[in-house]
Structure formats: structure tokens, C-alpha cells
N, C-alpha and C positions, 0 to 999 in steps of 0.2 A: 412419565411414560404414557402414551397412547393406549387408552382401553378400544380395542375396536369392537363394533357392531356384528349382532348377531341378525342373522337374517332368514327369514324361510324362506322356503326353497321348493315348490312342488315338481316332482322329475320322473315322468311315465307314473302318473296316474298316485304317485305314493308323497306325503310331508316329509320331509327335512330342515333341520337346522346349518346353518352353514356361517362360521367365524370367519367375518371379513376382515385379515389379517392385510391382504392386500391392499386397502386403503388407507393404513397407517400413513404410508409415505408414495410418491411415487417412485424410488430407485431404491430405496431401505424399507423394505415391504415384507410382508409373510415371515417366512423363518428365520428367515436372512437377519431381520432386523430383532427378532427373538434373541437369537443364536449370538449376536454381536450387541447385546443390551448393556453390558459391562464398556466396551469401549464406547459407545456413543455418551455413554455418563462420564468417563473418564476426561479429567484435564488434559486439553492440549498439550499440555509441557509433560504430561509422561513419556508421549512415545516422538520419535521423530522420523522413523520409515517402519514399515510394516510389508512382510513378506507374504506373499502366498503363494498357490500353483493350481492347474488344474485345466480344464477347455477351453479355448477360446472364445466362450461364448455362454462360458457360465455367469448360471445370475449372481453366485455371491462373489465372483469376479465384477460384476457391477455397483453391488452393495458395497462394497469394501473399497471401491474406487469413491464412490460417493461420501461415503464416511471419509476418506482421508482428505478430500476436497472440504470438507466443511471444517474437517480441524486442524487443516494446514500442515497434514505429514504427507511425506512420498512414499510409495505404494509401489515396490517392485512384486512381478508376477511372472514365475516361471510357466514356461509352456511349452510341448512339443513344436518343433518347426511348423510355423504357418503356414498355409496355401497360399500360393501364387497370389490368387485374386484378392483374397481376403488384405493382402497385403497391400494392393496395389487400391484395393477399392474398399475401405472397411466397412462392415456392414453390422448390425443389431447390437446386442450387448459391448464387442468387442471396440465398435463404433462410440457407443457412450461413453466406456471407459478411458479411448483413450483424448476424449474429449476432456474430463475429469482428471486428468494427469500423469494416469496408470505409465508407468514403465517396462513394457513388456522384454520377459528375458528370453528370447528363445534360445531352446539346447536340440538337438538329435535324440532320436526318439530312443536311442539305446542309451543315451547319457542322462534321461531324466530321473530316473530313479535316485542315481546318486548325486545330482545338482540339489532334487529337495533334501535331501539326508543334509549334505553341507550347508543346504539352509538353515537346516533344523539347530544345527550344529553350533554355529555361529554366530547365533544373537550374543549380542551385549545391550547393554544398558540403553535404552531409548529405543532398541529396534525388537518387534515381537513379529513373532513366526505365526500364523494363523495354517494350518490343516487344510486339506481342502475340504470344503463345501463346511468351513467351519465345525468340524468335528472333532472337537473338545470340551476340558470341563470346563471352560470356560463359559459354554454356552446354557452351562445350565441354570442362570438365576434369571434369562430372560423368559425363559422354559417354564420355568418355577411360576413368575408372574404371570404368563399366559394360564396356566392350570387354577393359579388363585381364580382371574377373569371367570374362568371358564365353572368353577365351583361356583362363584357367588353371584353367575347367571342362574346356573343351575336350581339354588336354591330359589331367588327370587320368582323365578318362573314356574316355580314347583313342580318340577321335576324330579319323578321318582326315581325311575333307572332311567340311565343314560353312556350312549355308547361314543366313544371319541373316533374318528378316524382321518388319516392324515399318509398320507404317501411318503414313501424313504429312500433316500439316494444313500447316504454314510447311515442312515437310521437314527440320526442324533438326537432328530427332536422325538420322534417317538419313544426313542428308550428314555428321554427324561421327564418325558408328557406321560409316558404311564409309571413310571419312577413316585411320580408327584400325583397321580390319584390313581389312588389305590382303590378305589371303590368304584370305579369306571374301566369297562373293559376298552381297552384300545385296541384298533384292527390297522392293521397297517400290509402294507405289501411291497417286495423288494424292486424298485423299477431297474436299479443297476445290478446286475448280475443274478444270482440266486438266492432263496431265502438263506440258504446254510451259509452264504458266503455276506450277507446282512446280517446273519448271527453272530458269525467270528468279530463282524466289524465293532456291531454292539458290547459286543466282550470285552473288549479294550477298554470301554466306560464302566462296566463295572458287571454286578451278576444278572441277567434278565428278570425284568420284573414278570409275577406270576400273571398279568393281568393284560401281559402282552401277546396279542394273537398274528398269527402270519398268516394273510390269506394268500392260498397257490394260485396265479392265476390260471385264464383256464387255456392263455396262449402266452408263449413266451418273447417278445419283444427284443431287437439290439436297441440298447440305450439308443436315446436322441435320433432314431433313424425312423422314414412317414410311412406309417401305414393308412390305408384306408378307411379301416375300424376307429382306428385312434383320431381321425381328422372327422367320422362322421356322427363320434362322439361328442368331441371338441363342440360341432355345431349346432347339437340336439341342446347342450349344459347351456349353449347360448341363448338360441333363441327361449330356451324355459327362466331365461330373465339374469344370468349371472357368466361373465368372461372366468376362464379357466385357465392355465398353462397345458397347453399340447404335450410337453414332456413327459411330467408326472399325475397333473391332474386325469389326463384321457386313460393311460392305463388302469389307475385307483379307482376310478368311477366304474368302468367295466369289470375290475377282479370285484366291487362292493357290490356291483347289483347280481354276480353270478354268488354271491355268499350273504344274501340278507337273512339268510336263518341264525346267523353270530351275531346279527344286532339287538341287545338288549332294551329295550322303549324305544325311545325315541334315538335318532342318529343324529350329531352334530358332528359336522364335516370343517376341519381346518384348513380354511382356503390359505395354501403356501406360497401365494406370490408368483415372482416369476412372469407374468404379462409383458415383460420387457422381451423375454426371447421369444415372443409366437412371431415378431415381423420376421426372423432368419427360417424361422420353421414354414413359415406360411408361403416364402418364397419355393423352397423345398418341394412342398405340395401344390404350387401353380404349377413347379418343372414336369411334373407327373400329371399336369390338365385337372387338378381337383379343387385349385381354389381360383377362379379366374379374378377373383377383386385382388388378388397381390400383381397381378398383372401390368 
């Protein structure tokens, strides 16, 4: 497995550490490939198609396409009925995937709930159901490996306290990234929905670690949709030397710098990947006149 590089980071005048998880891989990158560290070990001959669901343009809809392409399984992927265009003209993540071999199953947005259920339902032998955004216990031995990384940076560096922080869609990796150190406070903040509704989600895996913090942001976002703020975030984390995802990174970095009184020493920041969806995002915000290089 890929140890990835830590890197500093200076951002409005303050140091940072920052795990470059996004250079593992270019399509199995960041969490994704944490999250799915058990399958990329696993022989070929266990599985022979793999289910998932979720956005059309989600990244672990990418990762999971790219994994099956390297180990020769088929990759079906439920989804709400796609757009017109998207169909007609495919564009970023959804574009790679279905370069990659992905299967896309579209249902009606009122039938999706119970299309993944029968998913869930119906594996047999050789075919495994994967959650969306990979939110299972499966994902917790890559989790596990990333923390070891992340301790025996830690110590080599001599670092006395040290605070982890890492953005959350399902919250997966968070709740097993501070599962797994107990002696680092982890900051995280909920980009999809609400923290309360990031807590039910983490429940599912198990009791919340004490050492886990929710930071409120200080403006509430609709998942995946451009704002101004978040795009001239996006370009500040650039030009200070390191590419970010627009998704989750641009929210996490504004609810951390409005809450740096909960960082413990020093802050090392978990870069999660995801650089594959800013081409769909970036279109988005040239429609709105903000990024003219997507033009």
C-alpha cells in the first residue's frame, strides 16, 4: 500500500500540515482508495460484479469504476434518471466511468430507495453491494493504515499534540480516523446535510468516538451546488501551492479557519481526493461568469 507524503502547507499567514492522500493514485485516490483498501488487495476470482448507487458524478463512483477495470469485474451503479445532456454528452466523473465499464442503472427518483434495498438484498456469491460513498465496515482497515501513517509521521517528526482534520459526506472516514487515534482530536464538519444528520449516519458504524468534534459551519451550503465563497476559496488553497476538491475541501477549509481555537498544535489536514470532479464543477461556475479558464 502507498504511504503518501506529508506536506506543509502555509495559508493566510498561518503553517499547516497537509496528507497528500490525493497522490496515491490518479482515479483511486484520497478516501476512496482508503475506504476500498480491502478490495484492491483482494483476488480477482472473489468477486465478479460489484454494486453501488449514488450521483452521477460521484468520485467513489469513479474509484470503484477504476478498481473494477483493473480487476476485470463489472460494476453496475444505480442512479436517479440522468439529465438530458449528461446523456447525450457525458461529461467529468460520469464521463470516466463510463469509459472504465461502469453500467449505469437508472430508476425514477421515487423508485430509488427500493431499487438500492433489492440491491442490498440480493447479492450472492461473487457479487458485493458497496454503500454509497463507501460507508461501511469494510472501509475500516484502510482507515486503520492511514492513522498508523499518520502516528508514525507524527512521532518521527516530534510532534507533540496534533490535531487531524478531514471533511465528511457519510462521515466514514472520520468516525474511523478518530476510532483509530485516540490521542488526536479529529475536527471534521458535515458538507451533506446537518451535523445531527452526520451523527445518525456515524451511528450505524458504531458509538462516536470521544475525540470526535463537529465543527458548525458558519453558513450552510446545498451539497454539490457553486457558491462564490467556496470557488474563491478553492483559488486562494491554490494559488498557496496545493489543488483541493470544490466539493468538500472548499467548505472544510472555511468552517476550519472560522474554528482554529479547537486545534490542538499543530493541524494536519487529510487531503480527500476527488480532483477528478472540479472539471464538472468548474463548468458550473464559468455558467455563473466566475471561472473564465473553463470556458
Amino acid at each position: 500500500m502507498s504511504i503518501s507524503e506529508v506536506s506543509p502547507f502555509s495559508f493566510r499567514g498561518v503553517s499547516y500540515y497537509v496528507k497528500r492522500d490525493e497522490l496515491i493514485h490518479p482515479l483511486l485516490s484520497g478516501n476512496k482508495y482508503r475506504k476500498l483498501y480491502n478490495l484492491i488487495q483482494a483476488n480477482p476470482e472473489t468477486y465478479h460484479t460489484l454494486i453501488s448507487h449514488g450521483g452521477a458524478q460521484s468520485n467513489a463512483m469513479l474509484a470503484i469504476a477504476a478498481l473494477c477495470q483493473q480487476k476485470g469485474w463489472r460494476f453496475e451503479y444505480i442512479c436517479k434518471t440522468l439529465p438530458k445532456h449528461l446523456k447525450a454528452t457525458p461529461m467529468g466523473n460520469f464521463k470516466q466511468a463510463l469509459a472504465l465499464g461502469m453500467q449505469p442503472i437508472e430508476v425514477r427518483h421515487e423508485a430509488y430507495d427500493d431499487a438500492v434495498i433489492q440491491a442490498r438484498l440480493t447479492q450472492n456469491e461473487g457479487v458485493l453491494f458497496i454503500p454509497q460513498g463507501g460507508a461501511c465496515p469494510m472501509a475500516e482497515a484502510g482507515i486503520q493504515k492511514l492513522a498508523k501513517e499518520i502516528i508514525d509521521w507524527q512521532q518521527a517528526q516530534n510532534v507533540k499534540q496534533l490535531t487531524v482534520a478531514t471533511p465528511s459526506g457519510t462521515g466514514t472516514t472520520a468516525f474511523y480516523l478518530a476510532k483509530a487515534l485516540p490521542n488526536n482530536r479529529v475536527l471534521t464538519t458535515a458538507v451533506v446535510g446537518s451535523n445531527a444528520y452526520l451523527k445518525e449516519q456515524m451511528q450505524k458504524l458504531g458509538e462516536l468516538p470521544n475525540n470526535l468534534v463537529f465543527l458548525e459551519p458558519t453558513q450552510k451550503y446545498q451539497f454539490a451546488q457553486p457558491y462564490p465563497e467556496l470557488f474563491q476559496i478553492h483559488q486562494e488553497l491554490n494559488q498557496a501551492g496545493i489543488c483541493f476538491d470544490l466539493i468538500y475541501a472548499s467548505p472544510m477549509w472555511l468552517t476550519l479557519l472560522a474554528n482554529t481555537q479547537l486545534i490542538d498544535g499543530k493541524l494536519l489536514y487529510i487531503h480527500s481526493g476527488g480532483l477528478t470532479g472540479n472539471a464538472s464543477m468548474l463548468e458550473r461556475y464559468a455558467h455563473l461568469g466566475l471561472d473564465s479558464s473553463s470556458r
